[in-house]
N, C-alpha and C positions, 0 to 999 in steps of 0.2 A: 455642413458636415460631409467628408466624402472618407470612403475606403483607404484606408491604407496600402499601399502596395507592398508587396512581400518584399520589395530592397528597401522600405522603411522601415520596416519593423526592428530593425540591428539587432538581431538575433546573435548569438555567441556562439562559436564554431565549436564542433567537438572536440578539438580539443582544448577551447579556452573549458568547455563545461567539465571534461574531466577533471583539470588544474582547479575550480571554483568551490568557493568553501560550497557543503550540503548543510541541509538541514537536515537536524540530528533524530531522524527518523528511517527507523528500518521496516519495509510489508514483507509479511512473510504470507505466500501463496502456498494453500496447503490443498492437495487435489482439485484443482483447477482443472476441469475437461478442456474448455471451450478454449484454443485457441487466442480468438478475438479478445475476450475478455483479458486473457493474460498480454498480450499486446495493448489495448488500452489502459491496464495498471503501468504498463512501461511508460506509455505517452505521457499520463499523467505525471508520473514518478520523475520525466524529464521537465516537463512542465513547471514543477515546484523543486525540482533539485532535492529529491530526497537521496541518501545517504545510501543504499542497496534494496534488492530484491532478493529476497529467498525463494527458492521457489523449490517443493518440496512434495514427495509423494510421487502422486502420477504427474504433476505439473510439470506442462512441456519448458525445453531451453529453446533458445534460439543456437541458432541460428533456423528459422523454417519459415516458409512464406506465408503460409496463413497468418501466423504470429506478426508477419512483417505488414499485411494489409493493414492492420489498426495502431499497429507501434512506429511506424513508418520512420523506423531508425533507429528510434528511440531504445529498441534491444541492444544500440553499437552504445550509446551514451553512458547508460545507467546500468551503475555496477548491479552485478548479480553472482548469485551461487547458488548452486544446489545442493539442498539436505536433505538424506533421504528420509526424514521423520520431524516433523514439525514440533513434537516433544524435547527433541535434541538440538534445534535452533531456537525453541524459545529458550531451554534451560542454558543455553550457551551466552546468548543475548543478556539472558537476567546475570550470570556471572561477569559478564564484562557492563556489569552498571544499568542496563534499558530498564527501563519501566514496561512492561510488555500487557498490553489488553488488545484482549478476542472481541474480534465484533460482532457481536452475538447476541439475541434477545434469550438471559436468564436471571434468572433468581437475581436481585443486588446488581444488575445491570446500572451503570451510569450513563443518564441520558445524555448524548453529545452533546446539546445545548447548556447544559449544566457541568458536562466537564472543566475542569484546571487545573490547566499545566506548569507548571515549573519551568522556567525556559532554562535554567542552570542546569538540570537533566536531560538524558538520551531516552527515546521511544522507540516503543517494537508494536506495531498490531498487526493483528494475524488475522487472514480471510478465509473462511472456509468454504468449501466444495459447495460449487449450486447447489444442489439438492438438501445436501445434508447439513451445508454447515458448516461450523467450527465444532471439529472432536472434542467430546467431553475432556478427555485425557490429555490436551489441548488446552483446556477451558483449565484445568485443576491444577496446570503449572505456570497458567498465566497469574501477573497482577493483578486482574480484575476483566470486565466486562464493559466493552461500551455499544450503545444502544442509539439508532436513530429513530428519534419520534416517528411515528408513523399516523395519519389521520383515517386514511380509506378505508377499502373493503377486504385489499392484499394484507400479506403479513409479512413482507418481503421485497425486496429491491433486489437489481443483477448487482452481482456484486463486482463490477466493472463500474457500476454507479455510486453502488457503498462507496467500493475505495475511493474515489474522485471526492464526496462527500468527506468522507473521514481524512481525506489529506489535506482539503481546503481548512476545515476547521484548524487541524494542528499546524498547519501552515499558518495562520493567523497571529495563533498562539505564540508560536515558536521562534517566528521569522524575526531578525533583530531590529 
């Protein structure tokens, strides 16, 4: 077994990936502080071809080079937009067909492991601010709630990691 080298890998150039069908998943960033973390949902999000970035609230755009150390391009690839209230891009999302769940531990939460998806429908999950979360008001116009198992002594994950976690899952799912 050895390394691949980076002219192995046949990566697909920005602009075959713009042209390339997505997978019908939309993250919506809702007060995202940190930078990094919203750079690493871009990597990610170029990594599995998801369909946009909302990014909403205080959440930073790109073009900024903090955002660029973890995204490392991947802001030029994957479509984005900013809304300034993540109530107004889930209720929008839910009108043009998504399925939209908060990823969130509450009440009626469905476990990620236990989620199913419909691959004939569109997805929206929304990530909430470190600290705080996904907004109640957020929560009450979403579809529902989905929840990753947790086993430790934390109650929490970055959600730079959520979202990798919860796009691999629906990538699974989803992917044809």
């Amino acid at each position: 077994m050895r390394k691949l080298k980076i002219t192995e890998l046949n990566r697909i150039s920005a602009e075959e990936f713009k042209k390339a069908d997505k997978l019908p998943l939309v993250v919506i960033l809702d007060d995202i502080r940190s930078l990094h973390n919203i750079g690493s949902v871009f990597r990610t999000s170029d990594a599995f071809r998801i369909e946009c970035i909302y990014l909403c609230g205080i959440t930073a755009t790109p073009p900024h080079p903090e955002m660029h150390k973890t995204a490392l391009g991947a802001e030029f690839t994957v479509n984005w937009k900013y809304v300034n209230n993540a109530v107004d891009a889930v209720d929008n999302l839910r009108k043009e067909g998504y399925i939209v769940y908060s990823v969130e531990q509450a009440e009626g939460s469905v476990m990620l492991d236990e989620l199913k998806l419909d691959k004939t429908k569109k997805y929206a999950i929304v990530m909430g601010n470190e600290v705080k979360g996904v907004q109640q008001e957020v929560i009450d116009h979403s579809d529902g709630c989905i929840e990753i198992p947790q086993y430790g002594t934390k109650h929490s994950l970055n959600v730079s990691v959520t979202a990798g976690i919860v796009i691999w899952e629906l990538f699974i799912q989803l992917k044809a």
